[in-house]
N, C-alpha and C positions, 0 to 999 in steps of 0.2 A: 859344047855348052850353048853356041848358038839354036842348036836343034834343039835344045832342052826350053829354052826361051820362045823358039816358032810353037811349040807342041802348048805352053802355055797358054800364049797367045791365044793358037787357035781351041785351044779347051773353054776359054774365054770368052772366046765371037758365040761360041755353040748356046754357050752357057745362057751368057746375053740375048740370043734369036730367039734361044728356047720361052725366056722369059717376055720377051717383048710379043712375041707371034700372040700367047691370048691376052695382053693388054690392046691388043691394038685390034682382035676381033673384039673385044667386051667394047673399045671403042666404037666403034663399029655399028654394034646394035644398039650401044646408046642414042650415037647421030639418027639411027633412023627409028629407033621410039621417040625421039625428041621430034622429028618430024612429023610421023603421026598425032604426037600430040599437042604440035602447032596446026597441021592441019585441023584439026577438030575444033580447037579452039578458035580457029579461024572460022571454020563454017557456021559454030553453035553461038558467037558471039555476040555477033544482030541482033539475034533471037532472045537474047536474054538482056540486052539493052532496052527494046524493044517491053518485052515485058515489065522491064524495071520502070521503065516511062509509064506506062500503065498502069503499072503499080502504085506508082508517083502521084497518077491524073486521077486514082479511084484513092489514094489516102487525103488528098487535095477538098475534092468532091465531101467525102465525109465527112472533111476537118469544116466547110462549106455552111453543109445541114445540121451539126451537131452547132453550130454558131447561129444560126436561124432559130435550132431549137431552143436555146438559150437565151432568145434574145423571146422567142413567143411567150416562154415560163416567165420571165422576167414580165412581160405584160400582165400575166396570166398575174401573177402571186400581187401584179400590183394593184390590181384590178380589185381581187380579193382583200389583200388590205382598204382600199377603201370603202368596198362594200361591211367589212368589218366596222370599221369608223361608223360607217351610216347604221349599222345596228345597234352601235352602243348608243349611238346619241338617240336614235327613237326610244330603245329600252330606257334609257332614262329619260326623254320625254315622258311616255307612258308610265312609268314608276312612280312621276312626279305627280302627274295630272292625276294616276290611278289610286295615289295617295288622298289626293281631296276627293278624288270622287267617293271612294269608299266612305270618306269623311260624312263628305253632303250625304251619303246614300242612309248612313246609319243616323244620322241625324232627321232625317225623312220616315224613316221607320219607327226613330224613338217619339216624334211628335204624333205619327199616325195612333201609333199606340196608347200616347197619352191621351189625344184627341177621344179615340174610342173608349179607354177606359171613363172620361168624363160623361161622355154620350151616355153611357150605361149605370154608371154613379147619377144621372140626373133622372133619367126613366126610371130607375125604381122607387 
């Protein structure tokens, strides 16, 4: 019965080696993917810090110029509004004045007219 228990036993260890031998090579080639893939990240990491700083310093820069631009349109549009302002108030100056003037003007033409019609009412 004891023999029957050792033969178990060792059916058991076999069993067990059998199973553990490719967990522990799958192991194995994990640790050393994981390594190569700390190495790489070690190496390529600077490099992309690096870049992201510069990324950083040219979205920075843009954010910069796009606020200057902002800031020129902002004169720009105001600039224009008051030149606006200054055309409405001449257009109505001149509307107002060009109002009398056509007045005076047609008033000047209806006397000339009278005048000459008289001139010619007397001569015949």
């Amino acid at each position: 019965m004891i023999d029957l228990a050792v033969v178990a036993i060792a059916i058991a260890i076999v069993v067990l080696v059998a199973y553990l031998i490719p967990t522990i090579l799958q192991i194995k080639r994990t640790v050393a993917q994981s390594e190569r893939v700390l190495l790489r990240v070690n190496n390529e990491l600077p490099g992309l810090l690096k870049d992201i700083r510069g990324t950083s310093e040219n979205v920075r820069t843009l954010t910069d110029q796009a606020k200057m631009g902002v800031d020129k349109a902002s004169v720009l549009f105001t600039a224009m509004g008051d030149m606006g302002q200054t055309v409405q108030q001449v257009h109505g100056t001149v509307k107002g004045k060009g109002g009398s003037f056509f007045l005076g003007l047609t008033s000047v033409l209806a006397g000339i007219k009278a005048a000459s019609s008289k001139m010619r009412n007397r001569g015949s």
